[in-house]
Structures are given as structure tokens and as C-alpha cells.
N, C-alpha and C positions, 0 to 999 in steps of 0.2 A: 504494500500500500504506500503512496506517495502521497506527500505534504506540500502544499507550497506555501512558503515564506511572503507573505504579502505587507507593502510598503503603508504603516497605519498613519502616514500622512504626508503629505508633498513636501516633499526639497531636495537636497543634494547628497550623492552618499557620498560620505567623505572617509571612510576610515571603515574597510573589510577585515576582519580577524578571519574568517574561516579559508578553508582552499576545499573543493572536489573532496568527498571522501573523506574529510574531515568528521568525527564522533563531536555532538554536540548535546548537552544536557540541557535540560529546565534552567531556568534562570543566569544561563550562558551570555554573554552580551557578544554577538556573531557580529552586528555590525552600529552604526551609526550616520545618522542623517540630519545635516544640519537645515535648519528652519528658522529663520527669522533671529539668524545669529548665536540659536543654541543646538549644542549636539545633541541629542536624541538617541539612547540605544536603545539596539531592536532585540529583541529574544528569541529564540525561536518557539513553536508549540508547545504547549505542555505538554511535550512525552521527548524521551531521547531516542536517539535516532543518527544516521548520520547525511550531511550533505552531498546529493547527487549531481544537483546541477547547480550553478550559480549564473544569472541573468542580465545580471547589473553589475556594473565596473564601477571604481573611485572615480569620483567626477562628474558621474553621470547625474542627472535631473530624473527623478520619480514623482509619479502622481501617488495619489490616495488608490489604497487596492492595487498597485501594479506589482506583480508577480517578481521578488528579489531571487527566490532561490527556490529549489523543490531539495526535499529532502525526503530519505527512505526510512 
């Protein structure tokens, strides 16, 4: 079963921790998105798991809901 990591609000991802394949837990901070001049970290779903695919680059601009990573 596969998860995806979705972006809980628009702005820029500025700072990825995970890579592909990466094991990732509850309360993990995977990444970060800054918005209106604050960082933002993202968590992943409440269950562990690990990262299968990752969607979004540093740099890159995210909406609200847009798909950062699937995770297995």
C-alpha cells in the first residue's frame, strides 16, 4: 500500500532530509516549506514506512495538496 506525502500549504520547499528509500517514522521532520518567511516542517503519516518516491526538489514552489513524496 502506498502513501502520498501531500504539501499542507503553499510555498517553497527549502530544506529535504529524506532521499528514495529512506525509513521514516511518526513525528520524523522529512522536510520543510517556507511560507511567509517561516519554515514549516512537514511529517510524514502517522505510521512508519519508508520513502519510495520523492516529487518535489529544494527550490521548488508547492500548492496546498500537491503531492511531495509517496511513501510504502
Amino acid at each position: 500500500m502506498t502513501t502520498e506525502i501531500l504539501a499542507p500549504l503553499a510555498g517553497k520547499i527549502v530544506r529535504i532530509d529524506i532521499e528514495p528509500s529512506s525509513s521514516v517514522i511518526e513525528d520524523q521532520e522529512i522536510l520543510f516549506i517556507e511560507a511567509m518567511k517561516m519554515e514549516t516542517p512537514i511529517y510524514p503519516p502517522p505510521c512508519d514506512g519508508s520513502i519510495k518516491q520523492i516529487l518535489k526538489k529544494e527550490g521548488e514552489d508547492v500548492e496546498e495538496d500537491d503531492v511531495i513524496a509517496i511513501m510504502a
